[in-house]
C-alpha positions, 0 to 999 in steps of 0.5 A: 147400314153399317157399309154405309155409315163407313161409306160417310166416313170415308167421304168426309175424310177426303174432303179434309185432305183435300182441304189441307192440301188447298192451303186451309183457306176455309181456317184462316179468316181475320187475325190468326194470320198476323198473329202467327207473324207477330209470335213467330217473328216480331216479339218473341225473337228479340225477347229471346235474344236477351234471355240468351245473352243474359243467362249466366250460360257463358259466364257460368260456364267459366265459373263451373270450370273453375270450381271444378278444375282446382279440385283435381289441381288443388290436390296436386299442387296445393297439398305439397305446398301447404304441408311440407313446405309451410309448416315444417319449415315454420317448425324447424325455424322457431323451436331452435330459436325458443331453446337457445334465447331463455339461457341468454336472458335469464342471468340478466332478468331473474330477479331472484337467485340465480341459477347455475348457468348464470353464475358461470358468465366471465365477466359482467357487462356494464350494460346487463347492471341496473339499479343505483349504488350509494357509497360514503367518500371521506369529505377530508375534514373528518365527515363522510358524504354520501354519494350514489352512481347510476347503472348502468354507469354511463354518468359519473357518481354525484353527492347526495347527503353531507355529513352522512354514512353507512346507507341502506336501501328499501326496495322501493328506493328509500335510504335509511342512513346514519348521519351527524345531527349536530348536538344529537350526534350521528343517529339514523335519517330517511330520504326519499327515493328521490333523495329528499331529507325526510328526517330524523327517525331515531334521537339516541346519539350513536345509532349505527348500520340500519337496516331495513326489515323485509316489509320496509316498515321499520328497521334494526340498528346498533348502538354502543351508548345505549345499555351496559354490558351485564358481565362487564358493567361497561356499555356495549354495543347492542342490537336494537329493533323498532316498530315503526319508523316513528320516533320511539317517544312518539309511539303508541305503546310502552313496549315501542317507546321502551325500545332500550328493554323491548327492542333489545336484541342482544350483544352486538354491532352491524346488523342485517335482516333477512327475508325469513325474519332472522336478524344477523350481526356480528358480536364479540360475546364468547367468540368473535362472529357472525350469530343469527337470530332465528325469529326477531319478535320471539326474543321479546318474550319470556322463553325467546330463543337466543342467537346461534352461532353462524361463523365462529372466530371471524371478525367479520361484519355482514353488510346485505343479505339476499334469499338464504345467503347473508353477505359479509367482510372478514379479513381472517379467513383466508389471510386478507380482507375479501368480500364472503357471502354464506347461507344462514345455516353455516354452509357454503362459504364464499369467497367473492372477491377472490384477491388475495393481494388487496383489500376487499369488502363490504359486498351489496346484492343488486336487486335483480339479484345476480350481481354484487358489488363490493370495494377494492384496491386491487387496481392501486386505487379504491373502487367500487367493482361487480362480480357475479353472485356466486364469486368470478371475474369482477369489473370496475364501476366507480373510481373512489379515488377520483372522487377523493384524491387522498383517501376515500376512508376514513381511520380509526373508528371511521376505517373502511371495513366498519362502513357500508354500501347499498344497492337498491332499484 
């Protein structure tokens, strides 16, 4: 049975070569043939194609190359460039050039003391000044003018008030000034910045060298016809403060109105205030000099302390003051009249002006406070000159002369040492 079962099969295996080999006629009736054809050769050629020619196979090919080749290029070539080129050389070219300018300009820009370096600079160039310089010029008819000259100096100095002296500047521009009110006398006037009359703020005649306090809210003055003397029973010069720029009368208290008792400082003329609150003048009580008083509002109350002396024997008269140094003239301490300045406690005396065969004084501070200006004949003729802060070479910015031909002073009680000059922003 089984042989012939295997027999059977053994048939039916033959038959199918058979038929394979005769072409697989009996398979291949109707569509398969077309269909085949269509698969093989119409449709799936074309559509091929374009999915060969549009995969990113070409273009990514580029791409892969090059994100893969700058790998080991980017570490040769690059690394070189960037570290030792780049940022070296940009270190090397800057910090020489941030370690050389700062010495350069601080002179020029602190606005506070300078330091130093800054004071060892030979001569001052005209275009490093700033600010305005205002001056009286004797008018010739027994009046001064007041005159002003722009910094740096390209334009020539022009009038600003008549009949008027002895100018001192805020620091935002204003100008306390003494000048003649007709039937008052001289007493102290306000002008704007821009030079425009504001008025009179105090009536008494006589009032004399007033002086801004630091807030630029009031001032402090002299006045030689106001209070007698209590050893002589003579009237004499006094320092007076107010408190406000009101006139006296039309404040609100009586302490403010009675300036005469409350505002009375002491014996002396040509007052200055510092930027601690500390009043310095010159006075002839005991010994001529300079005197300061440590706290202005103190001397109102009982116990107030009295001035200190600050420079004994001198005939000096301060002018400005700036920091801890006030700025004065003297014409007996080294022999002739120099312009000085010295700190509020005695120390360090300057010599600024630094000419011993002409007459000096009257010494100002720029605002930016490097500078100081103060006036000389050591030409031949006055002017107005600027050295730096601490003493050095000087250089002229005005002509007096030019402007009064004769004489830019006045004699007597109108003689050059007992004015003044500012400069203010």
């Amino acid at each position: 049975m089984f042989v012939k079962y295997m027999q059977a099969i053994g048939i039916i295996m033959v038959a199918i070569v058979l038929t394979a080999c005769n072409g697989g006629d009996q398979f291949s009736s109707g569509a398969p043939s077309p269909t085949a054809t269509s698969i093989s050769t119409a449709t799936p050629q074309p559509t091929q194609t374009e999915a060969v020619e549009l995969t990113p196979s070409p273009t990514a090919t580029p791409e892969i190359r090059l994100a893969s080749t700058p790998s080991p290029t980017a570490t040769d070539e690059p690394e070189p460039t960037a570290t030792v080129t780049a940022s070296p050389t940009a270190t090397a070219t800057e910090t020489p050039t941030a370690t050389t300018l700062p010495p350069t300009v601080e002179p020029t820009f602190e606005p506070t003391t300078p330091p130093a370096t800054a004071t060892t600079a030979a001569i001052p160039s005209p275009s490093a000044l700033s600010g305005r310089i205002a001056f009286p010029v004797d008018d010739g008819g027994g009046f001064y003018d007041i005159w002003v000259i722009e910094l740096p100096p390209d334009n020539p100095p022009f009038q600003i008030l008549p009949r008027a002296r002895q100018p001192n500047f805020s620091d935002d521009g204003r100008l306390l000034v003494k000048a003649f009110g007709g039937d008052l006398g001289e007493s102290i006037d306000l002008l704007d910045a821009t030079y425009t009359w504001q008025g009179i703020l105090n009536e008494s005649p006589e009032d004399s060298y007033p002086f801004w306090d630091p807030d630029n809210l009031r001032y402090t003055y002299s006045n030689s016809n106001l209070v007698k003397d209590p050893d002589t029973a003579h009237l004499a010069p006094y320092i007076f403060t107010t408190c406000s720029l009101q006139i006296p009368r039309f404040e609100n208290t009586v302490e403010c109105q009675d300036f005469r008792q409350w505002g009375n400082i002491d014996v002396g003329e040509a007052p200055v205030w510092t930027e601690d609150d500390r009043i310095v003048f010159f006075s002839y009580k005991g010994e001529d000099g300079l005197y300061v008083v440590d706290n202005a509002l103190m001397l109102r109350e009982a116990g107030g302390l009295g001035p200190k002396r600050l420079l004994v024997g001198s005939n000096g008269r301060p002018t400005d003051t700036a920091g801890s140094q006030v700025f004065f003239s003297a014409g007996d301490i080294d022999g002739n009249w120099e312009a000085y300045a010295i700190d509020l406690d005695g120390s360090n005396l300057i010599n600024l002006s630094q000419s011993p065969a002409s007459q000096d004084g009257l010494p100002t501070v720029s605002p930016d406070g490097n500078w100081v200006a103060f006036v000389s004949d050591r030409d031949g003729s006055w002017g107005i000159w600027v050295a730096p802060r601490t003493g050095g070479e000087a250089i002229k910015v005005v002509n007096l002369s030019e402007i009064n031909t004769r004489s830019p002073w006045g004699t007597g009680d109108r003689a050059w040492m007992l004015e003044r000059i500012s400069w203010g922003p």
